[in-house]
Backbone bond lengths (Angstrom), bond angles and torsions (degrees), N, CA, C in turn:
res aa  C-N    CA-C-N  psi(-1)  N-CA   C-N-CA  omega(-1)  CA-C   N-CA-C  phi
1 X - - - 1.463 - - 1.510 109.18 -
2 X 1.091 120.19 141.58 1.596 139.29 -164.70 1.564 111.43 -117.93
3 X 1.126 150.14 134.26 1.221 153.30 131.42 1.559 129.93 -110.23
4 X 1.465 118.88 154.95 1.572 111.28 -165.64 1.244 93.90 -85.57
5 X 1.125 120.96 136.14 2.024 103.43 162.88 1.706 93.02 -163.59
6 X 1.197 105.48 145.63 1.713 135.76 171.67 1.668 125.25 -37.13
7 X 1.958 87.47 -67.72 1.240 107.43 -147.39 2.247 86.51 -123.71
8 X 1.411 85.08 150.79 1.842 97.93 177.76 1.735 87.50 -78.68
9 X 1.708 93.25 155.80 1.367 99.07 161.23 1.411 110.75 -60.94
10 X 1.361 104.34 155.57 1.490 128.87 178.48 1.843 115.93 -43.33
11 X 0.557 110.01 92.99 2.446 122.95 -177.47 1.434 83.58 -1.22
12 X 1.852 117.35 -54.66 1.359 105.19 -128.41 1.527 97.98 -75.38
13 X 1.318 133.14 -28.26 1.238 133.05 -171.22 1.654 122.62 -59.67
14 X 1.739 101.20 -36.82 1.118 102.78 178.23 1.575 124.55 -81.65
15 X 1.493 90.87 149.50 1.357 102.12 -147.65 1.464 142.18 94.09
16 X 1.071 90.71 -10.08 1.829 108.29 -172.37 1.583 107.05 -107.91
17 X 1.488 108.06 157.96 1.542 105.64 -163.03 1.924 97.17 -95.30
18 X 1.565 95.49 143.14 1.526 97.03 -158.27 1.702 77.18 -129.73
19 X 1.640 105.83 145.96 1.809 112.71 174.97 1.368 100.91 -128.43
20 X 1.488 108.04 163.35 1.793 105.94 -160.43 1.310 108.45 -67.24
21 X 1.467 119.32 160.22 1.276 135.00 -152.40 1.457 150.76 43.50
22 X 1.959 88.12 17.06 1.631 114.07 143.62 1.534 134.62 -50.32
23 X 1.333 125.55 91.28 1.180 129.76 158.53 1.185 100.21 -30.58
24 X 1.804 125.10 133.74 1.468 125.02 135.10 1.527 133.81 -111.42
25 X 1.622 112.30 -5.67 0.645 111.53 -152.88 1.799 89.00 -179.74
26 X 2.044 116.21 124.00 0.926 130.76 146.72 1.369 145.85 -93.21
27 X 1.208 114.60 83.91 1.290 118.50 -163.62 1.718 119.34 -93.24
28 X 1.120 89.94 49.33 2.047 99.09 164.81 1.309 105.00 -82.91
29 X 0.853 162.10 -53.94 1.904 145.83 154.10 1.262 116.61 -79.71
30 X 0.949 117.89 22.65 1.448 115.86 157.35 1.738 122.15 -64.48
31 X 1.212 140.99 152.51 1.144 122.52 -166.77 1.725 93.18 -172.81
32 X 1.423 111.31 157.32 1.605 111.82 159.30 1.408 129.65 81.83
33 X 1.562 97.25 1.69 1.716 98.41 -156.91 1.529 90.43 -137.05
34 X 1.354 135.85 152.12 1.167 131.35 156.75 1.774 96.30 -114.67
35 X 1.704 100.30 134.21 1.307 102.62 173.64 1.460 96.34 -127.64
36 X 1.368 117.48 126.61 1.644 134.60 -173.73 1.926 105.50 -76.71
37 X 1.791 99.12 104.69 1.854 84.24 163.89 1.142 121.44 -90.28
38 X 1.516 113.80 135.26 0.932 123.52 166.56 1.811 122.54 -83.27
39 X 1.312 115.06 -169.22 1.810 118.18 -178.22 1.235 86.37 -25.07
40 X 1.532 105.17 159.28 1.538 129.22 140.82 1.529 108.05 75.70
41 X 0.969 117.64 -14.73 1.859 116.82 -167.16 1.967 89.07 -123.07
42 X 1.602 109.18 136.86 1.495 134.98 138.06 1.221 124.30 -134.86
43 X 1.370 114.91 164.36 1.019 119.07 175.09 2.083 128.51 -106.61
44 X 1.582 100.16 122.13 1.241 113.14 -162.54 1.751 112.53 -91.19
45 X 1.308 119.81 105.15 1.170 100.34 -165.60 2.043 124.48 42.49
46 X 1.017 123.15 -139.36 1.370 118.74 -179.90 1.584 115.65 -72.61
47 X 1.068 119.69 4.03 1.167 123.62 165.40 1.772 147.46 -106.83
48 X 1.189 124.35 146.16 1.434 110.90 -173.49 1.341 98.77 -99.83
49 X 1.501 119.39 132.71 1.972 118.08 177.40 1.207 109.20 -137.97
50 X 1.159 114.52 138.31 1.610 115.02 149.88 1.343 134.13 -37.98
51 X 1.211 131.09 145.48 1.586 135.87 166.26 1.632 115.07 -133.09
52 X 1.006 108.14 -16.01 1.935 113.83 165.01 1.499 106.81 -137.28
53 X 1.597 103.86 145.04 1.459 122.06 -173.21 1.434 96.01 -76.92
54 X 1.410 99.46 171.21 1.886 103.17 -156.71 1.638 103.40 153.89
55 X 1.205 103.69 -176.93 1.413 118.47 169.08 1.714 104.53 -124.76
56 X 1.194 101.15 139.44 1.512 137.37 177.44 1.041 102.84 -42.50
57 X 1.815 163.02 117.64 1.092 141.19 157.18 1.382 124.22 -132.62
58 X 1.072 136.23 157.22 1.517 139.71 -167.27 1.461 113.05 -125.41
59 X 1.538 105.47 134.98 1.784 100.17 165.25 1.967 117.31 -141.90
60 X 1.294 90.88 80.00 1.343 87.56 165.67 1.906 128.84 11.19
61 X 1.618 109.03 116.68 1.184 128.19 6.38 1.551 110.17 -84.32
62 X 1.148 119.04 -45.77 1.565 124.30 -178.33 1.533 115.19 -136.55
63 X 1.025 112.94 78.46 1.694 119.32 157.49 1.777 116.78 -137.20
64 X 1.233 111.76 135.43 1.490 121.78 -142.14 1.852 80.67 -121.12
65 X 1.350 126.07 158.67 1.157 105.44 144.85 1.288 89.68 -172.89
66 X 1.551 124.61 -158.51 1.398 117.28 -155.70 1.880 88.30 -137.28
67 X 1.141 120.79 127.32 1.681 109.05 -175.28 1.563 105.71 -118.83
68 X 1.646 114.52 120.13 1.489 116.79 179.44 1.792 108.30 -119.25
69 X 1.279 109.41 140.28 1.311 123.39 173.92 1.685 103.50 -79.19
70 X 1.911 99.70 112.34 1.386 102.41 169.51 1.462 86.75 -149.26
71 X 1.655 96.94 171.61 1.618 106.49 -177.38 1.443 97.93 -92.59
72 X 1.526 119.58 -38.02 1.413 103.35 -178.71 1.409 124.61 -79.51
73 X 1.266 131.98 173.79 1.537 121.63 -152.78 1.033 93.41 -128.63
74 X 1.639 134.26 150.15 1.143 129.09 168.27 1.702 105.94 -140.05
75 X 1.341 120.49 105.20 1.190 151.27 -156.64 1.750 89.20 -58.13
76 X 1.727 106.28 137.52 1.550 115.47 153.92 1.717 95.95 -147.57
77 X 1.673 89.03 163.54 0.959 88.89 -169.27 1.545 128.25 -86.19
78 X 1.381 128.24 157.20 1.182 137.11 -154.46 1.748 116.34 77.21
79 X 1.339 100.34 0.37 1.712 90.50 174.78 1.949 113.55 -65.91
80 X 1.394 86.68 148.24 1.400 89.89 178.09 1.895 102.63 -86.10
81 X 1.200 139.30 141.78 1.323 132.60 -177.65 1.483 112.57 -137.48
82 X 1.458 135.33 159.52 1.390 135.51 142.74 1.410 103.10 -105.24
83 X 2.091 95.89 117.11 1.767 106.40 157.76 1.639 99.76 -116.95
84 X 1.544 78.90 155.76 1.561 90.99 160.43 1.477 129.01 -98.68
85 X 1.332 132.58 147.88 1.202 118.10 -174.18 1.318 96.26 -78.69
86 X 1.447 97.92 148.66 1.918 115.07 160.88 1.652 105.70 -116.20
87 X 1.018 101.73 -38.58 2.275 94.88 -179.28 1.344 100.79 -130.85
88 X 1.806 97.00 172.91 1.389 105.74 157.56 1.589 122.31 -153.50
89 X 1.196 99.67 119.64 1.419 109.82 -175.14 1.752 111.31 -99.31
90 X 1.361 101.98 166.74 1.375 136.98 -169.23 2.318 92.61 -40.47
91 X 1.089 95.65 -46.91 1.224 97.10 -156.99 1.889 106.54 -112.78
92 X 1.271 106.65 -32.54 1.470 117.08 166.46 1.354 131.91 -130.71
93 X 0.968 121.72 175.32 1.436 135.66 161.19 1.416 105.96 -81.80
94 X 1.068 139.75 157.98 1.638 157.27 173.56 1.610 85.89 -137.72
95 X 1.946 95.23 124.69 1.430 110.22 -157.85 1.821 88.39 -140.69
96 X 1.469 119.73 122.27 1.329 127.70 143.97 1.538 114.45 -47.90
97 X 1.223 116.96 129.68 1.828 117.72 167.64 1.631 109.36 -148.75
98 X 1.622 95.22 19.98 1.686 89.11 168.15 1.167 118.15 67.22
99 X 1.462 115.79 41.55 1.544 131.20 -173.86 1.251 121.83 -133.64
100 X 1.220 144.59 168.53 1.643 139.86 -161.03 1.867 74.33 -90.13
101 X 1.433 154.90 57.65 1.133 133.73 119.29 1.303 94.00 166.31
102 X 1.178 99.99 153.95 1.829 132.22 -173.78 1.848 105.63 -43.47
103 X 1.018 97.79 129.19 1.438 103.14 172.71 1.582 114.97 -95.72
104 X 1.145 141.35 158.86 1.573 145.44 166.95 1.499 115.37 -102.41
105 X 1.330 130.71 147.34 1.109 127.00 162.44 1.333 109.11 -150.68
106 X 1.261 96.42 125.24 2.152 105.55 -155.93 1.204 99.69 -107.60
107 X 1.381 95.56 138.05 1.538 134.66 -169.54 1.827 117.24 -18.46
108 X 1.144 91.77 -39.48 1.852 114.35 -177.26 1.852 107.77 -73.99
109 X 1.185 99.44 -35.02 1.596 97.58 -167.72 1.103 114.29 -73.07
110 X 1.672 113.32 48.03 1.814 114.57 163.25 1.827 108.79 -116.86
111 X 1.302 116.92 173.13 1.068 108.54 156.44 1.298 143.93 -54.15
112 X 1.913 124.35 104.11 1.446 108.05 174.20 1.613 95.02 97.37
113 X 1.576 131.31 -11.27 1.207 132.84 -163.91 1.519 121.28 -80.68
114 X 1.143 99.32 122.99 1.441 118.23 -158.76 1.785 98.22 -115.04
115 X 1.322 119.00 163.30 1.681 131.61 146.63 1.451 114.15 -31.16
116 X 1.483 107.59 -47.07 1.508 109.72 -156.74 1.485 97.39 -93.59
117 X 0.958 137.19 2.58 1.348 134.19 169.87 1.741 118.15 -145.86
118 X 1.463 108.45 54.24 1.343 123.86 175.99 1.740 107.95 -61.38
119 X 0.773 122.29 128.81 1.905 131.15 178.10 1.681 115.84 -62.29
120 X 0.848 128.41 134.12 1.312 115.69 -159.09 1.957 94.30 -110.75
121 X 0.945 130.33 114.15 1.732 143.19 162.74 1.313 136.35 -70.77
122 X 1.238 143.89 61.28 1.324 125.95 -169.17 1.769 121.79 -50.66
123 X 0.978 142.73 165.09 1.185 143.99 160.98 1.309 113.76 -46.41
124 X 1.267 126.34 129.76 1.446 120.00 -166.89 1.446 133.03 95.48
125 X 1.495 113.73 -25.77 1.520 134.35 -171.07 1.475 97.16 -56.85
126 X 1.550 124.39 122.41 1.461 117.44 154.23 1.002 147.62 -86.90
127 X 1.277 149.95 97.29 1.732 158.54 -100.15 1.712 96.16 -131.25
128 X 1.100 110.78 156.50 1.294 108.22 175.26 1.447 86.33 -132.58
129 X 1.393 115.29 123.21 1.704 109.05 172.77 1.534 111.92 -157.04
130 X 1.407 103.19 167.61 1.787 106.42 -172.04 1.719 101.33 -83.93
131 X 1.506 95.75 163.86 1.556 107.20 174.47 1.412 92.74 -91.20
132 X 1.685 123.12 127.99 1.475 109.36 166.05 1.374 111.82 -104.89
133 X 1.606 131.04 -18.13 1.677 134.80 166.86 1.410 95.28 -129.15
134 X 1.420 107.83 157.37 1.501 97.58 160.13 2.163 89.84 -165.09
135 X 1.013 109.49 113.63 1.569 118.31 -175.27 1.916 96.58 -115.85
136 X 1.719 85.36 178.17 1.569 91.99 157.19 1.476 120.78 -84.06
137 X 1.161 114.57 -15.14 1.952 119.28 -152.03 1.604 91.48 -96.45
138 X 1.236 116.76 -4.53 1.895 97.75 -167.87 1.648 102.17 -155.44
139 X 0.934 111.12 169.74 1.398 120.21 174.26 1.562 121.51 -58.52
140 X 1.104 142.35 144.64 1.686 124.97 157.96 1.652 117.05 -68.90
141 X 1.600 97.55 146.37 1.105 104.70 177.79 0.968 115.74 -102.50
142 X 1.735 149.60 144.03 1.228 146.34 176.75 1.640 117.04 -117.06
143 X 1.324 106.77 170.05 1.616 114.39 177.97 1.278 111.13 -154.89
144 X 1.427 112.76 148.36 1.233 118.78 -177.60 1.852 113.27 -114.92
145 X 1.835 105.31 56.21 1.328 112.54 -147.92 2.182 70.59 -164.31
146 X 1.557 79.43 145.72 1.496 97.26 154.54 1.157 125.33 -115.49
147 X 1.522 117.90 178.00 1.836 101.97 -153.04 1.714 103.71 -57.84
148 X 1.040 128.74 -33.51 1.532 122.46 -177.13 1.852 114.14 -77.14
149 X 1.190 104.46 13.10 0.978 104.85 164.93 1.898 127.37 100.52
150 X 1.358 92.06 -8.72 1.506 112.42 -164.04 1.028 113.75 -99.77
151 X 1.717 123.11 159.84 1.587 110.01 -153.21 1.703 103.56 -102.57
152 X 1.616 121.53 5.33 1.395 111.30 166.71 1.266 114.95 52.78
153 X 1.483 88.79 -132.89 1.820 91.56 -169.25 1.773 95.35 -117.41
154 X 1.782 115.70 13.93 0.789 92.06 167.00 1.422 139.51 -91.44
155 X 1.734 134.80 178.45 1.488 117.50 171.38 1.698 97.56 145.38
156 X 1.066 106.66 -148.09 2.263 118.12 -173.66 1.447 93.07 -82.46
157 X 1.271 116.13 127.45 1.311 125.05 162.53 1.599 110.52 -98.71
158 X 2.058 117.50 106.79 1.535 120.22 -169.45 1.549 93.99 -94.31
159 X 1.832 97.92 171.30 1.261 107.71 174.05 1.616 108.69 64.89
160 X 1.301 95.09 -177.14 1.524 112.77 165.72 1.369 114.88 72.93
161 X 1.457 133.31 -152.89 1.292 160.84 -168.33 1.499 130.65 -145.51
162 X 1.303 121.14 99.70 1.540 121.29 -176.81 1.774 88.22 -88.27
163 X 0.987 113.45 169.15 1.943 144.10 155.59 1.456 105.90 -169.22
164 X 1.337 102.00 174.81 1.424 121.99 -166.63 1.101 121.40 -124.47
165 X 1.553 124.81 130.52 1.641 116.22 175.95 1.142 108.88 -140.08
166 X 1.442 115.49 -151.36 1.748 115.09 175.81 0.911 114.80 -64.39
167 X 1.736 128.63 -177.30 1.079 141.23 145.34 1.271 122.24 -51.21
168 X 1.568 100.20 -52.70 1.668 114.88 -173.37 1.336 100.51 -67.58
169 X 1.240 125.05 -25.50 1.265 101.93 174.06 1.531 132.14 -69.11
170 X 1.665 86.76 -40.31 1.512 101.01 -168.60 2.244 108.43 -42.08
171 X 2.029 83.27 -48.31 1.682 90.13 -151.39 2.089 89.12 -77.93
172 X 1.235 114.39 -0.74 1.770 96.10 151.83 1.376 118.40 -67.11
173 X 1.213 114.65 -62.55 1.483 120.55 170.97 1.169 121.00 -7.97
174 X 1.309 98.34 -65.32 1.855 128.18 -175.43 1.466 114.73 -45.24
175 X 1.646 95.22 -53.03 1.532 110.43 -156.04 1.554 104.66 -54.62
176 X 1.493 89.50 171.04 1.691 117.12 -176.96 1.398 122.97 -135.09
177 X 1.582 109.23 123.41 1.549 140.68 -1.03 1.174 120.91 -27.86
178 X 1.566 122.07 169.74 1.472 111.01 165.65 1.480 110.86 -84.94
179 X 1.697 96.20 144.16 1.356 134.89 177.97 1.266 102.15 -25.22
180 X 1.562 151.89 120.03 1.508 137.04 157.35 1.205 129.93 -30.44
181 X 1.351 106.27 -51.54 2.009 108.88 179.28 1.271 90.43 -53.33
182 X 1.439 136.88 -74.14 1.284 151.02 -150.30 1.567 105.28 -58.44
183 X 1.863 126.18 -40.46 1.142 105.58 154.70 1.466 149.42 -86.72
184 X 1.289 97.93 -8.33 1.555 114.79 173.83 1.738 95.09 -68.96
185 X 1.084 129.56 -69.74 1.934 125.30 175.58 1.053 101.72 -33.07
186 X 1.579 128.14 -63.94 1.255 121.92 -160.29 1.960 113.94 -50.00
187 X 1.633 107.56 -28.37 1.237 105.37 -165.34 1.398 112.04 -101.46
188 X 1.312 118.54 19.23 1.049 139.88 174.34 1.830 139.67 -117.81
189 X 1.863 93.76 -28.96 1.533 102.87 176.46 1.563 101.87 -145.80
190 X 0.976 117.85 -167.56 1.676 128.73 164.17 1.265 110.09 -124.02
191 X 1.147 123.29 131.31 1.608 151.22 161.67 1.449 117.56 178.11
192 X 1.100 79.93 167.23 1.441 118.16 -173.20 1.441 137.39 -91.00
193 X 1.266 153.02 142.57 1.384 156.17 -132.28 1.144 132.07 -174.65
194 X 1.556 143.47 97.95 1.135 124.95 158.31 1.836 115.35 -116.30
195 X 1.358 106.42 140.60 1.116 109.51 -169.17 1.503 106.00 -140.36
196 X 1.780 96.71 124.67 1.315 123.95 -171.05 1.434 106.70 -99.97
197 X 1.445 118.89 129.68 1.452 150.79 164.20 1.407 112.56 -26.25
198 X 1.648 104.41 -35.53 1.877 94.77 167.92 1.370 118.01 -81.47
199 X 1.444 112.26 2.94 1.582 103.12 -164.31 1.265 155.38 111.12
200 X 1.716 87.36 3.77 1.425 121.50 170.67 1.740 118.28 -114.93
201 X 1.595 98.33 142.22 1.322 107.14 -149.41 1.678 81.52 -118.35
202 X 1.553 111.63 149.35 1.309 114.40 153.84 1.669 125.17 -134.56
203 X 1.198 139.29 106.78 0.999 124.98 -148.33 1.671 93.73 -122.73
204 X 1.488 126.11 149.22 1.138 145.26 -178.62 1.308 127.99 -155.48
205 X 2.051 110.44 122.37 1.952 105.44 -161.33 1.132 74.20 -164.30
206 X 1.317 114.55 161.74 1.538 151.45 -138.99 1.414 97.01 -63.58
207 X 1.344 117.09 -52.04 1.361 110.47 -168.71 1.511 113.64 -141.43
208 X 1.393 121.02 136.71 1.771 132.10 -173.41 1.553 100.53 -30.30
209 X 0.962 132.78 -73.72 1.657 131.54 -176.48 1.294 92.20 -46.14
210 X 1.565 147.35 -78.74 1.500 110.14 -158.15 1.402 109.59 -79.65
211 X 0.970 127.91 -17.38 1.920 112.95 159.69 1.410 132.57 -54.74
212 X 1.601 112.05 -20.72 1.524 126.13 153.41 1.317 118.48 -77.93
213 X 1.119 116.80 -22.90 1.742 128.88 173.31 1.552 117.86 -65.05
214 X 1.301 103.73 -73.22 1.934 122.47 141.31 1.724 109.21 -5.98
215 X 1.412 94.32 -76.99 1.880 112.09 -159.25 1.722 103.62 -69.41
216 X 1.178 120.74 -34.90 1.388 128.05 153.74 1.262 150.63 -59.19
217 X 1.426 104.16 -24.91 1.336 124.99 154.85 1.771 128.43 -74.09
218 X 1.487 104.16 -44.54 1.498 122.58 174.76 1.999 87.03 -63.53
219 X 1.394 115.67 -74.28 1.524 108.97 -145.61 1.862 101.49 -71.81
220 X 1.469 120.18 -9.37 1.446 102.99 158.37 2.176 110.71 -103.10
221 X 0.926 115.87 32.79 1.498 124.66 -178.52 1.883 110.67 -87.01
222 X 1.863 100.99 -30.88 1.201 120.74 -149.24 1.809 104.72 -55.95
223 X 1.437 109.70 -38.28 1.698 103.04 -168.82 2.049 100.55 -129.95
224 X 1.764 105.24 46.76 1.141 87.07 173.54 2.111 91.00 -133.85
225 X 1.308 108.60 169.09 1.440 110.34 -176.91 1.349 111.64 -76.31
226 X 1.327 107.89 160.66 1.554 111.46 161.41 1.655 114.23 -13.84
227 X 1.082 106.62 -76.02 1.503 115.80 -157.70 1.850 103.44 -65.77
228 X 1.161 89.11 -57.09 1.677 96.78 170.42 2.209 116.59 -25.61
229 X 1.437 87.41 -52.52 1.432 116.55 174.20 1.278 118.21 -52.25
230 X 1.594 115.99 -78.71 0.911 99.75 160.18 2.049 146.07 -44.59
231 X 1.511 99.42 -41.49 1.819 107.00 156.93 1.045 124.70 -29.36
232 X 1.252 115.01 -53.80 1.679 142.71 -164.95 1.719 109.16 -69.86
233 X 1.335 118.19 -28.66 1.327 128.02 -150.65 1.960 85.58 -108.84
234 X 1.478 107.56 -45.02 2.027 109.69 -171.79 1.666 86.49 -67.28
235 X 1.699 144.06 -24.35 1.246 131.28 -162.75 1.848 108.81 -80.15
236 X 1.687 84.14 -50.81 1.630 101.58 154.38 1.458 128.43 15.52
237 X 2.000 68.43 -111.65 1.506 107.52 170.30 1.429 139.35 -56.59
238 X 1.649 96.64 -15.49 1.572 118.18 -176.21 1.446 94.87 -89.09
239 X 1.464 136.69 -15.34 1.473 123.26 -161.07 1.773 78.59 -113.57
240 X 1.161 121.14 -34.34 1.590 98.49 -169.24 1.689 113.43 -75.19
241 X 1.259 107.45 -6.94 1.858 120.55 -172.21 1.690 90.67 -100.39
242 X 0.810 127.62 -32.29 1.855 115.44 170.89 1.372 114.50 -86.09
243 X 1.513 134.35 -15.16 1.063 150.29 -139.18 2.112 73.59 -92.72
């Protein structure tokens, strides 16, 4: 959903927890600007409001949206996600993504992907891929391609360790700067990470003990501060280096 408007919502809101039928923003002279809503925010007549509780959030240059911690996922489009395959048909994949229903992702939606070189999936395979539709009336569709077409970092995620957490957690993870847990590890070990918008984490490093080290740090990171975060990660690392 799209609206014309001028001016960003007001600094002070963002970030702050907003419940439905919060005004954020009056945009009757607003003009000139397209600001993209994201979750949780439409626009009511001259106004922008909430409809799900959450926190206020912003992402450069203009997307507004409303972010709530739930276990179940509810697919939009352009999310980045990890599903797993469950089937495979003639024309798609039938892909778990932790959503009130099965998503598809057909055979073609890779880079360069042709008939003659369809990808072959076992049951179980974990994919890291974008949401490209996602409505109430139909299934989501996925891709393993970014909007220009290229296969990125998407595709089968081997090795390693998936688990599952919130939402809210996931889109901390995400955020920008990098996440604290995520930089305090980083300055300490090597591995690897991809983390999907419904809530699935995948983490991968040289050896099973620090990939449990990793996965333990992210899934207790979820309700403590920066600093806290970082603490948590020097206690860590101090028990896995005496260990």
């Amino acid at each position: 959903m799209e609206a014309d408007l001028s001016n960003p919502c007001p600094q002070s809101l963002i970030n702050e927890n907003v419940v439905p039928g919060d005004v954020v923003l009056d945009v009757s002279s607003m003009v000139n600007q397209t600001v993209k809503l994201g979750v949780g925010l439409r626009q009511e007549c001259d106004s922008l409001s909430v409809f799900k509780a959450g926190k206020l959030r912003f992402l450069k240059p203009n997307k507004y949206w409303v972010e709530s911690s739930h276990k179940r996922y509810v697919p939009s489009a352009e999310d980045t996600v990890l599903g797993i395959v469950v089937d495979s048909k003639p024309d798609n994949f039938l892909v778990d993504i932790k959503g009130p229903s099965l998503a598809f992702l057909p055979v073609l939606a890779f880079e360069g992907g042709t008939r003659r070189n369809i990808p072959k999936f076992e049951v179980g395979t974990l994919l890291y891929v974008r949401v490209v539709k996602a409505n109430n009336s139909m299934n989501p569709e996925l891709s393993c391609t970014d909007a220009s077409g290229k296969a990125a970092e998407f595709g089968p995620l081997k090795d390693g360790y998936m688990f599952e957490t919130s939402t809210g957690l996931a889109r901390m993870l995400r955020s920008s700067p990098t996440c604290p847990v995520l930089e305090a590890l980083g300055k300490k070990m090597s591995f690897e990470t991809a983390i999907g918008l419904n809530g699935r984490v995948w983490v991968n490093a040289p050896s099973p003990s620090m990939i449990i080290l990793v996965s333990n740090a992210i899934i207790n990171s979820e309700f403590l501060s920066g600093a806290q975060q970082r603490i948590m990660v020097e206690k860590l690392v101090q028990r896995f280096s005496d260990a």
